[in-house]
Wavefront OBJ file of the C-alpha trace (Angstrom):
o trace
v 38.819 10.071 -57.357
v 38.541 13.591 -55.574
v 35.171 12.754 -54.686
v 36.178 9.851 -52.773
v 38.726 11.672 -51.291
v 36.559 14.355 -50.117
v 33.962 11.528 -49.070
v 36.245 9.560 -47.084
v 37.685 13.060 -45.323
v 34.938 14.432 -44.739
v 32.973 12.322 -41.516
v 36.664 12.099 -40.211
v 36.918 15.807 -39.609
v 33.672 15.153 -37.192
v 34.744 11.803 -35.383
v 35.369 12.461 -32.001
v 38.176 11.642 -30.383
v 37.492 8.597 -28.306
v 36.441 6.673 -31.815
v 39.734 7.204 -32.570
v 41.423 6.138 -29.805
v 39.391 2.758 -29.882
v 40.105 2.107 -33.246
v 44.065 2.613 -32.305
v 43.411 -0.140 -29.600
v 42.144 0.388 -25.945
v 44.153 -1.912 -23.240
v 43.397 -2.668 -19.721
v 47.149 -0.713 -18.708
v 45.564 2.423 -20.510
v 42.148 2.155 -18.644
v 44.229 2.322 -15.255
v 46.216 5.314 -16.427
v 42.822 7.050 -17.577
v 40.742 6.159 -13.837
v 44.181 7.596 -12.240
v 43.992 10.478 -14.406
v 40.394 11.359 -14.002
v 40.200 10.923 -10.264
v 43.686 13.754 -10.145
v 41.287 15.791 -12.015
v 37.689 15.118 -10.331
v 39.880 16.385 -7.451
v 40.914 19.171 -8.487
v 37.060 20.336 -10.263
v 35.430 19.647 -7.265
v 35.993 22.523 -5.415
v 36.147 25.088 -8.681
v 33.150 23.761 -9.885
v 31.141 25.094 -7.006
v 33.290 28.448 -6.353
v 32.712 28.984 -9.957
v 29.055 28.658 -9.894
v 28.907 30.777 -6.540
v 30.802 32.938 -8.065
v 28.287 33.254 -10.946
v 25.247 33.742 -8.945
v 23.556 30.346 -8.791
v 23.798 27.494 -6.819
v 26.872 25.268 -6.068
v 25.321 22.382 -7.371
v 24.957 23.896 -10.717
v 28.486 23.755 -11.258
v 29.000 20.340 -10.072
v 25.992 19.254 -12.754
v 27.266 21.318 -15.388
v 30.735 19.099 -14.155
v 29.508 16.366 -14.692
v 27.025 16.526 -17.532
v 29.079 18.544 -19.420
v 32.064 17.227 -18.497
v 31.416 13.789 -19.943
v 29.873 15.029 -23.037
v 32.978 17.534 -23.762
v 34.869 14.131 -23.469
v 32.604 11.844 -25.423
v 32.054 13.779 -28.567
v 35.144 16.577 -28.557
v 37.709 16.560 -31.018
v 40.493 16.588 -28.313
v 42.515 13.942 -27.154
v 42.858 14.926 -23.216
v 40.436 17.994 -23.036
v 38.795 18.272 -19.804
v 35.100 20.262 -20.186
v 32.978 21.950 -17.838
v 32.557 25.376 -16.075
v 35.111 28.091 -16.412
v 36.292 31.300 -14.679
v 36.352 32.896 -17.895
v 32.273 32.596 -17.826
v 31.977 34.324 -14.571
v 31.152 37.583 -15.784
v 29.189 36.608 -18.565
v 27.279 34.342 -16.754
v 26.309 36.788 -13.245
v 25.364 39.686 -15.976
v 22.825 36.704 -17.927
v 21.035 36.003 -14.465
v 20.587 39.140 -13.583
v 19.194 40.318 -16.840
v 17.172 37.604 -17.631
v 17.167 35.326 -14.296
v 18.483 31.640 -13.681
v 15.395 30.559 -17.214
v 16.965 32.724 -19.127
v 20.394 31.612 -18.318
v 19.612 27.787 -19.346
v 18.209 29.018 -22.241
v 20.581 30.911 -23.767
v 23.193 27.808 -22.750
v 20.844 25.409 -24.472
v 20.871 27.832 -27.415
v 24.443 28.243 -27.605
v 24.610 24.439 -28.041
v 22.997 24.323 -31.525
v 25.314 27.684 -32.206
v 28.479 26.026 -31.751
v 27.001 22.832 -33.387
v 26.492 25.049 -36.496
v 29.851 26.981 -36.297
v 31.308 23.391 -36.410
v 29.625 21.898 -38.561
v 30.315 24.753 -40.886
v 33.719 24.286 -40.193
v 34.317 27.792 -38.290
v 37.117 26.219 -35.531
v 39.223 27.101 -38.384
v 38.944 30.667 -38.267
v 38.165 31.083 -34.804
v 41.788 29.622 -34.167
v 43.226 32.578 -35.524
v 42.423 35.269 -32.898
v 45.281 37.150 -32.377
v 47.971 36.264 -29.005
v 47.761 39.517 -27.624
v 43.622 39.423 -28.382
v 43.378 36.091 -26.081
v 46.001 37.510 -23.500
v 43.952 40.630 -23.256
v 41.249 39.360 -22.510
v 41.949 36.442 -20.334
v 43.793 39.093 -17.943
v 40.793 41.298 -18.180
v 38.356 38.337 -17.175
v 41.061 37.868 -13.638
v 40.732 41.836 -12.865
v 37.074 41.082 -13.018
v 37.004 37.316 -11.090
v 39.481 38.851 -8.172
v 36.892 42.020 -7.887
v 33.485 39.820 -7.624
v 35.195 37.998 -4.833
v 36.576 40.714 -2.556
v 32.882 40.182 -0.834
v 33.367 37.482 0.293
v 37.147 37.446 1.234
v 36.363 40.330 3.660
v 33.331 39.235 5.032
v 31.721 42.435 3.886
v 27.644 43.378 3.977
v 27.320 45.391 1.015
v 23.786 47.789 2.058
v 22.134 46.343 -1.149
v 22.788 44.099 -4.606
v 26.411 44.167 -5.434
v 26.755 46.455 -8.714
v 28.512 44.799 -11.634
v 29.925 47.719 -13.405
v 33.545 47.600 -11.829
v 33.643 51.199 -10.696
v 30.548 50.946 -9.033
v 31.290 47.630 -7.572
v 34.888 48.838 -5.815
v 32.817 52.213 -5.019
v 30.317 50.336 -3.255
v 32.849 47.564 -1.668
v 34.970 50.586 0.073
v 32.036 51.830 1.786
v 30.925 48.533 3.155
v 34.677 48.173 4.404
v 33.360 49.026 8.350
v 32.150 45.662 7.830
v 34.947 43.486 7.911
v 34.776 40.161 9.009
v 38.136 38.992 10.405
v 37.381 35.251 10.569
v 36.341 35.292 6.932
v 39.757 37.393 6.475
v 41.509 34.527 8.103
v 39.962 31.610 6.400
v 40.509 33.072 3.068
v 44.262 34.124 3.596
v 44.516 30.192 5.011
v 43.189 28.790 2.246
v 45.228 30.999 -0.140
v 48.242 30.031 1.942
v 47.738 26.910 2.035
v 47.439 26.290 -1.656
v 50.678 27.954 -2.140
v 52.719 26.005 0.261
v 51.136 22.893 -1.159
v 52.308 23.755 -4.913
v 55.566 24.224 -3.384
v 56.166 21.428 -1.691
v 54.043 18.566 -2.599
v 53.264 20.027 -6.173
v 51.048 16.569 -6.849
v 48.570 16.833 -4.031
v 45.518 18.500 -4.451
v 46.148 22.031 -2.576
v 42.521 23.118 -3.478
v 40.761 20.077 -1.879
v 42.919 19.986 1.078
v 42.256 23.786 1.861
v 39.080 23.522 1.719
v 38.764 20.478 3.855
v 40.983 22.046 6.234
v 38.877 25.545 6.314
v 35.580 23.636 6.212
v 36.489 21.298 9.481
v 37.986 24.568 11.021
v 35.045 26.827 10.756
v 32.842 24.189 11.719
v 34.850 22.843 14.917
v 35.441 26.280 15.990
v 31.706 27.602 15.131
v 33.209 30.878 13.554
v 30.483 33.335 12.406
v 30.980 33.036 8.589
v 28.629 32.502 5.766
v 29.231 28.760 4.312
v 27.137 26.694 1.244
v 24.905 25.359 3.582
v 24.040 28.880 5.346
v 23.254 30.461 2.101
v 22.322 27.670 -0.257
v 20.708 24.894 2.204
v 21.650 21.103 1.437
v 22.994 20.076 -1.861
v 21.344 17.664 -3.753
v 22.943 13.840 -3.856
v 22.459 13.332 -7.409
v 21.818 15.090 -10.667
v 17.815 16.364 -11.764
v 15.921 14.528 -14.031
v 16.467 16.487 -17.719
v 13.452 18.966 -18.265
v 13.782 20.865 -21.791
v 14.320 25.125 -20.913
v 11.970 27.678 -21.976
v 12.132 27.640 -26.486
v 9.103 29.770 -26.886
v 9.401 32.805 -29.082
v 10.186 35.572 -25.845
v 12.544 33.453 -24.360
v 14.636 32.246 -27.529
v 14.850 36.032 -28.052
v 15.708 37.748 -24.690
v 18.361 34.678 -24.828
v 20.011 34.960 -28.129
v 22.696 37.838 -27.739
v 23.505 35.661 -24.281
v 23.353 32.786 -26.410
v 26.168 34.474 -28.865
v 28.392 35.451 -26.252
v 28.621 32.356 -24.532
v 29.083 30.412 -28.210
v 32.255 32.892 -29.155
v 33.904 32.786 -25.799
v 32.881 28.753 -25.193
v 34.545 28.707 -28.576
v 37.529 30.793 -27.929
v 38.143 29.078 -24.729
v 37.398 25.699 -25.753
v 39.819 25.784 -29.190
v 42.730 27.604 -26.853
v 43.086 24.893 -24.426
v 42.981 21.986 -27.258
v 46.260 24.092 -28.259
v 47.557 24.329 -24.869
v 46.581 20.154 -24.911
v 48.122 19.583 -28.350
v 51.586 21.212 -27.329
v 52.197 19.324 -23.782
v 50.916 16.196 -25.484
v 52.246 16.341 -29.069
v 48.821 15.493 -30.455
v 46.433 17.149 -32.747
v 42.961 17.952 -32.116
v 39.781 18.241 -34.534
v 39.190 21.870 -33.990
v 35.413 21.616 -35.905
v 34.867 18.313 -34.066
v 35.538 20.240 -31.049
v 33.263 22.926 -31.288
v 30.245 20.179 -32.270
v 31.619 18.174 -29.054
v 31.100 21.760 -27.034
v 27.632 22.520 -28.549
v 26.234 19.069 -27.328
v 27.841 19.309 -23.985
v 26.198 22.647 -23.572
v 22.623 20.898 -24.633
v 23.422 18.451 -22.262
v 24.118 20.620 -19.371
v 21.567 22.919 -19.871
v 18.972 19.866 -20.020
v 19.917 18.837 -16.759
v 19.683 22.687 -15.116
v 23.040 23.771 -15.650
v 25.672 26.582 -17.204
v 27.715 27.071 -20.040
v 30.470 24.363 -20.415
v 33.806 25.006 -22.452
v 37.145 23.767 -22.187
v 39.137 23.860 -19.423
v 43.054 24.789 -19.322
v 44.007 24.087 -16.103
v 42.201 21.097 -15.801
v 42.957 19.500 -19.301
v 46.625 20.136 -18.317
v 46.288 18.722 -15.040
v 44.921 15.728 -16.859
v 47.846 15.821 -19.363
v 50.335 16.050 -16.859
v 48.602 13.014 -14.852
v 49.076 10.329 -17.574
v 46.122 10.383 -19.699
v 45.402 7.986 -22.278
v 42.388 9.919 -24.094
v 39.077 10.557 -23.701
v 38.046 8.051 -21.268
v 40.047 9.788 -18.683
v 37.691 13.233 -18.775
v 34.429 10.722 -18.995
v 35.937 8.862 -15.551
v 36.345 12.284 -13.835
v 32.784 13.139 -14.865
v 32.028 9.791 -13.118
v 33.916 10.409 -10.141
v 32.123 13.428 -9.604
v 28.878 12.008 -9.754
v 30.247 9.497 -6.978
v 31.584 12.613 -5.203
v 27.855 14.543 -5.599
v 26.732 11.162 -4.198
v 28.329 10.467 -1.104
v 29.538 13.427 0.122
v 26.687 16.126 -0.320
v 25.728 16.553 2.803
v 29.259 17.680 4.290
v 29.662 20.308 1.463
v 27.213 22.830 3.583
v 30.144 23.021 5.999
v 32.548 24.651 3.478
v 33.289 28.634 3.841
v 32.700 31.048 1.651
v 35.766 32.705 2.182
v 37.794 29.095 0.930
v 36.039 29.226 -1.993
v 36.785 32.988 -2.504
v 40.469 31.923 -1.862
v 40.228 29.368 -4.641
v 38.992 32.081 -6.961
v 41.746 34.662 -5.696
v 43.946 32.323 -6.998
v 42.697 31.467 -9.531
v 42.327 34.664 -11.039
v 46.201 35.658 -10.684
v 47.041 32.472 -12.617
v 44.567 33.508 -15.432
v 46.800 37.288 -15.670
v 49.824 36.156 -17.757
v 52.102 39.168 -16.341
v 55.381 38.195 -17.705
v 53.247 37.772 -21.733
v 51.018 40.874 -21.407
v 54.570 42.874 -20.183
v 56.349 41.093 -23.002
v 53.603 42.258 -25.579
v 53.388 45.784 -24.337
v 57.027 46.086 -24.560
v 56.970 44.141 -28.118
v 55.660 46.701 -30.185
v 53.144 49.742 -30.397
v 50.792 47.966 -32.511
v 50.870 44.549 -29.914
v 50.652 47.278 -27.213
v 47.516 48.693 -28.619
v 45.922 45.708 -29.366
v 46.346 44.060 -25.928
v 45.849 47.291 -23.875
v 42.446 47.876 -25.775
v 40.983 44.836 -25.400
v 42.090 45.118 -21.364
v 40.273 48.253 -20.710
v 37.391 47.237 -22.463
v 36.897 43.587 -20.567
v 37.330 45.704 -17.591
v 35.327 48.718 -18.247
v 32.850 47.549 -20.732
v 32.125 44.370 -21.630
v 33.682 41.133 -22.489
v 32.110 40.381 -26.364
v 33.112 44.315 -26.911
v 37.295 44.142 -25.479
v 36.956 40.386 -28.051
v 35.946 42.189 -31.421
v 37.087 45.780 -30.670
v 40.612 43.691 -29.835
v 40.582 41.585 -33.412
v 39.667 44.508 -35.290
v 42.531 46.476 -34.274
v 44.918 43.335 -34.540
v 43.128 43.001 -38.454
v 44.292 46.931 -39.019
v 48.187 46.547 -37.389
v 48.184 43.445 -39.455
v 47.187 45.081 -42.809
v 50.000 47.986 -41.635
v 52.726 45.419 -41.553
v 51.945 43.261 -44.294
v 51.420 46.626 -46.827
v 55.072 47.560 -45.169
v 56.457 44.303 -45.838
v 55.722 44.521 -49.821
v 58.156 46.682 -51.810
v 58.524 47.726 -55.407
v 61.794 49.091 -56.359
v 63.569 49.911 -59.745
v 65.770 47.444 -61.535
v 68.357 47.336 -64.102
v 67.264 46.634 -67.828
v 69.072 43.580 -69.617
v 71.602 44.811 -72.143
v 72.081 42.245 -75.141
v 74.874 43.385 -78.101
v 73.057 44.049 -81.102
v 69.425 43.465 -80.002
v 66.882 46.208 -80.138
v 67.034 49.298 -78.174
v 65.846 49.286 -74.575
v 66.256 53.037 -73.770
v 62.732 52.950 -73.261
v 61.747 50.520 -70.842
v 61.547 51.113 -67.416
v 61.783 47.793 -64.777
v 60.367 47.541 -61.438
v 61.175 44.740 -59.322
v 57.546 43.760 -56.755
v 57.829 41.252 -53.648
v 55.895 40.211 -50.583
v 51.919 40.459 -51.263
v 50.071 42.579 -52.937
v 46.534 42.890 -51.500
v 44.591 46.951 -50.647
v 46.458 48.073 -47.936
v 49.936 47.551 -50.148
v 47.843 48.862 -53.031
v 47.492 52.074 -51.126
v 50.951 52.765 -50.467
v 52.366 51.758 -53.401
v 49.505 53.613 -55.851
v 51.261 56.296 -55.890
v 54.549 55.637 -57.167
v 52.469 53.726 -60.192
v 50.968 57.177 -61.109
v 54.135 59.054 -61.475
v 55.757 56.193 -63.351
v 52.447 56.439 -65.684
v 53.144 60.078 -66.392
v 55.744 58.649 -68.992
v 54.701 56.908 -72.064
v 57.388 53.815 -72.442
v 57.523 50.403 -71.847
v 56.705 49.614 -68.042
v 57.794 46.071 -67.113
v 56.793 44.913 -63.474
v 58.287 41.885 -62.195
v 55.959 39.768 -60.528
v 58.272 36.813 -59.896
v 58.427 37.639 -55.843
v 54.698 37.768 -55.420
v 52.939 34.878 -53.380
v 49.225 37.118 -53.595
v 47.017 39.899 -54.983
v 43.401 40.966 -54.038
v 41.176 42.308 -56.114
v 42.432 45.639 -55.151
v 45.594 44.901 -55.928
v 44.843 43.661 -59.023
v 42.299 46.673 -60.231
v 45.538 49.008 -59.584
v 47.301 47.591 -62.319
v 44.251 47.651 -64.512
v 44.201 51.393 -64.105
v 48.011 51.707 -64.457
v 47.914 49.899 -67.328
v 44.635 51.819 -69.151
v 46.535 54.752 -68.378
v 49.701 54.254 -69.942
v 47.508 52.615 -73.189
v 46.442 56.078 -73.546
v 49.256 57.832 -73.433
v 51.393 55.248 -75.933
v 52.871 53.339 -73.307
v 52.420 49.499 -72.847
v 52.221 47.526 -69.365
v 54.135 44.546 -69.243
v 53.574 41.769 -66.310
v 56.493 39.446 -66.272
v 56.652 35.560 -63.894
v 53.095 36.209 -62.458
v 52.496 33.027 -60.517
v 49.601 31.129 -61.831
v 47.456 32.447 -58.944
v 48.325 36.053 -59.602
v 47.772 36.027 -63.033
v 44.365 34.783 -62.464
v 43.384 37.181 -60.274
v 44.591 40.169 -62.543
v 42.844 39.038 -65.795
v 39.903 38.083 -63.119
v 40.481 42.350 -63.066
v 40.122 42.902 -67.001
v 43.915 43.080 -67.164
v 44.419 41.786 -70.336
v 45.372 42.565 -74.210
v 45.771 45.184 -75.602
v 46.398 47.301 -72.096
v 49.024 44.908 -71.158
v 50.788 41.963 -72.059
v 52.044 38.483 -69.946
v 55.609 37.417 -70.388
v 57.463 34.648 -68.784
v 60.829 36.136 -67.726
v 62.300 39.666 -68.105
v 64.438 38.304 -71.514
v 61.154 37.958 -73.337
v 61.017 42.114 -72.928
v 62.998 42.134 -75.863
v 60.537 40.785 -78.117
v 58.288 43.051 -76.370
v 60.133 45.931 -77.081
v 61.290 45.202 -80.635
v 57.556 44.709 -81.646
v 56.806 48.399 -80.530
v 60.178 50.114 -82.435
l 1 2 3 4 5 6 7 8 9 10 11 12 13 14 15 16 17 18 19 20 21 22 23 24 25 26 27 28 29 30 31 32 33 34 35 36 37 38 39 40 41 42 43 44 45 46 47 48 49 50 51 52 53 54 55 56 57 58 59 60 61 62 63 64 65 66 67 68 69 70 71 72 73 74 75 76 77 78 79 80 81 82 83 84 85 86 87 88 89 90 91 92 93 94 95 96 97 98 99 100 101 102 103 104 105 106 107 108 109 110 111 112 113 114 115 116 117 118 119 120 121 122 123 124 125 126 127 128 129 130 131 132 133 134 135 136 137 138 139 140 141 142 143 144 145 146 147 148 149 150 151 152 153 154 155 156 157 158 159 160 161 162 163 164 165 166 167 168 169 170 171 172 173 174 175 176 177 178 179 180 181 182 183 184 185 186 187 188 189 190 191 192 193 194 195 196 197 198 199 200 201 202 203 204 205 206 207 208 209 210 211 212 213 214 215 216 217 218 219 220 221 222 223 224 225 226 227 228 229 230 231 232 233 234 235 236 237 238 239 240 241 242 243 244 245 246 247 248 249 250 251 252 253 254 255 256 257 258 259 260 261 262 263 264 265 266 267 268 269 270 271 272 273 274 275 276 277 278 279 280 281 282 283 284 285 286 287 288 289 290 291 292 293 294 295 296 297 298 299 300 301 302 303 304 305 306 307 308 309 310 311 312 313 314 315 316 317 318 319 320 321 322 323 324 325 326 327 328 329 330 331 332 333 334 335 336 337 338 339 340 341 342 343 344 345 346 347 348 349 350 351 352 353 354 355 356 357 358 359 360 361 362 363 364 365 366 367 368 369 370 371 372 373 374 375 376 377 378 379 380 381 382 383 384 385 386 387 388 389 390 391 392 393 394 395 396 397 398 399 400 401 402 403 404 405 406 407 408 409 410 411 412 413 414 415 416 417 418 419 420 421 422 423 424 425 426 427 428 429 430 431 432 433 434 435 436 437 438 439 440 441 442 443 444 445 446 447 448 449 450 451 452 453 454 455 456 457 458 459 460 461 462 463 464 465 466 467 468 469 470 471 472 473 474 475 476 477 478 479 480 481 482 483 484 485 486 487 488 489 490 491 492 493 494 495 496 497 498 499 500 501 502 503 504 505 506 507 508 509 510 511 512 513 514 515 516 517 518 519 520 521 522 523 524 525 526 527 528 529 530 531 532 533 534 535 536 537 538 539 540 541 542 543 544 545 546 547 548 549
């Protein structure tokens, strides 16, 4: 019978979403809600997708591929009800340092790579863990990642000519930014601050329309009609393309696969991160559950995908998966239609992209990059404690200063260690009273302490200690391990010592309620007969002690 079980579970764990929401019944009402849906959020990618890319270091039409391509596969195969794929401002930095260490290949190559990682980390059931990063880990971080967005886009909201490649090391970059400040452009100035402006007033009072479109339109028709001096898409990319390539297979030979893997890593554990955080975000407006392993195989393909048809990492979205929330979604069908409506989009209107500013797209990404800094959390969390504090200042500084993969793990090792601190303070042994009975044997000589919360190496530690000085006396030691949900190995191997050492001296260790799970782990240890002895409650200590009088 558990095989079946386990049988029947097992290809469920993997079925993407939109299976499911066929099998539940697909009507023509929830088709309509879905096209609405995905046209509020083709909308609303349209314009990231490109200042994202830009923003990157490659083409605009990269991002509107990787939109689309990846988009629809995020959709198709992801273990999320409403999540919306494609590229994200969180990839920025990752993606500008890949191209300029190994060029645009080498970026397609590690995305194509990354694929088959996150394949693998779901297949080998990994969401699991990776859902357990630590709050003030992903808050951290994201806020690091919108220091670093804002700063790679103060270019081109100023106009500026920088006198040669713009550094990425953020110290270097604002260095070389200040001294390129005699060349302000004010029109650029303008049309980013009118963008930026207009956005604002747009969420204020018609918080439904698409403020990022309608800037851009607006800036776009303005610095054309008005021929202002500015650098636009078509001044420094030339004519977008009306349609997706044809897919061409990246560079797999043995130099490439290998320049590309640590890129390859990077993008997988931050795709991942990303990806899993928004299904949350998507699971708590919506009430539904995601597959988080399902996910990360329904990443890993849309990253193939993408890559095969010449674009960037893809990953899940939070803005845009709540935007498609939040404008009736049924399901998946709804992030497939707003891949489609982007192709129509690409299709059509192509050629009048060329006209759109720099600076608007800058704007978008200003934005942008203030909504990604949670102020009011990251305050909270400093204030919280000195461990949270820690934690989320740490892996801050080192997004900023460092690098992005570093602030991640340096962050969730330091989380690991404050955790360890307050779970070890958390567990407590104290003394208790021994039960009298009239007439029964004498029970001068045993000695009860009372153990709760778990009991893993870092409690070990702490509580050692007070087990050596209570081992100094030969009697009858009785801990009560009624209160005790765990023990590690370490834990365990304590009380095998305690217990050898009191054998020698005349004394005997007795463990009293263990848990079924405990008590396996401590006889796991070689705690066992004749250096200590298993009793059910603390009444059986009587027998116990009337057995050694």
């Amino acid at each position: 019978m558990t095989d079946l079980t386990r049988t029947n579970r097992v290809p469920d764990e993997f079925l993407p979403k939109i299976v499911t929401v066929f099998r539940e019944g697909y009507r023509a009402s929830n088709l309509k809600a879905d096209a609405l849906a995905g046209l509020t959020v083709a909308i609303v990618a349209l314009p990231l997708s490109m200042a994202i890319a830009i923003a990157s270091g490659v083409g605009p039409e990269r991002g509107l591929n990787t939109a689309i391509i990846g988009g629809f596969l995020v959709s198709a195969f992801g273990g999320s009800r409403y999540q919306i794929g494609g590229p994200a401002g969180a990839f920025i930095v990752l993606i500008s340092a890949c191209v300029m260490a190994i060029g645009l290949p080498g970026l397609i190559t590690a995305t194509f790579l990354s694929g088959f990682i996150l394949i693998v980390a779901g297949l080998l059931r990994l969401g699991t863990y990776i859902k357990f990063i630590p709050y003030p880990v992903t808050v951290g971080f994201t806020a690091g990642i919108g220091v670093i967005i804002f700063a790679s886009q103060i270019k081109e909201l100023f106009g500026l000519t920088l006198a040669g490649p713009e550094p990425a090391e953020i110290i270097a970059k604002l260095q070389s930014l200040w001294d390129a400040k005699g060349s302000v452009t004010p029109q650029a100035v303008g049309v980013a601050l009118i963008t930026i402006v207009t956005i604002l007033a747009v969420r204020r009072f018609k918080p439904h329309w698409p403020g990022m479109l309608i800037a851009v339109v607006l800036t776009a028709i303005g610095t054309a009609t008005l021929g202002m001096p500015i650098e636009t898409i078509g001044s420094r990319f030339g004519a977008l393309p009306n349609l997706p390539p044809l897919p061409v297979l990246p560079a797999v030979d043995a130099a490439a696969l290998t320049a590309a893997l640590p890129w390859a890593l990077s993008f997988a554990l931050l795709g991942a991160i990303e990806s899993l955080l928004s299904a949350v975000v998507a699971d708590g407006m919506s009430g539904a559950r995601h597959r988080s392993n399902a996910e990360l195989v329904g990443q890993g393909v849309a990253n193939i995908g993408a890559a095969l048809f010449g674009g960037f990492c893809v990953t899940g979205t939070i803005a845009r998966t709540a935007t498609n929330v939040r404008a009736g979604s049924h399901g998946p069908v709804s992030g497939m239609l707003h891949a489609l409506f982007l192709l129509a989009f690409m299709a059509v209107a192509a050629p009048y992209a060329a006209y759109i500013p720099l600076a608007a797209l800058a704007g978008v990404l200003a934005l942008v990059s203030w909504g990604m800094v949670e102020k009011e959390e990251f305050w909270n969390l400093v204030r919280a404690s000195r461990g949270d504090a820690l934690i989320i200042l740490t892996t801050f500084l080192l997004v900023v200063f460092r690098d992005l993969t570093e602030g991640i793990v340096v962050g969730f090792a330091i989380a690991g260690l404050v955790f360890i601190k307050r779970m070890s303070d958390a567990t407590g042994l104290r003394q208790g009273e021994v039960p009298v009975e009239e007439g029964g044997p004498p029970m001068s000589d045993v000695m009860i302490y009372h153990l709760n919360g778990p009991f893993f190496f870092g409690a070990a530690a702490q509580v050692g200690g007070v087990l050596d000085r209570i081992a100094e006396r030969p009697r009858i030691f009785a801990v009560d391990f009624t209160d005790v949900p765990m023990i590690d190995s370490s834990g365990a191997k304590s009380f095998d010592v305690l217990a050898r050492k009191l054998h020698r001296k005349g004394g005997q260790l007795c463990i009293v309620g263990a848990p079924p799970q405990v008590r396996a782990v401590l006889l796991a240890q070689g705690l066992r007969e004749p250096h200590a002895r298993y009793l059910p409650d603390l009444a059986a200590l009587r027998e116990c002690a009337a057995s050694r009088s």
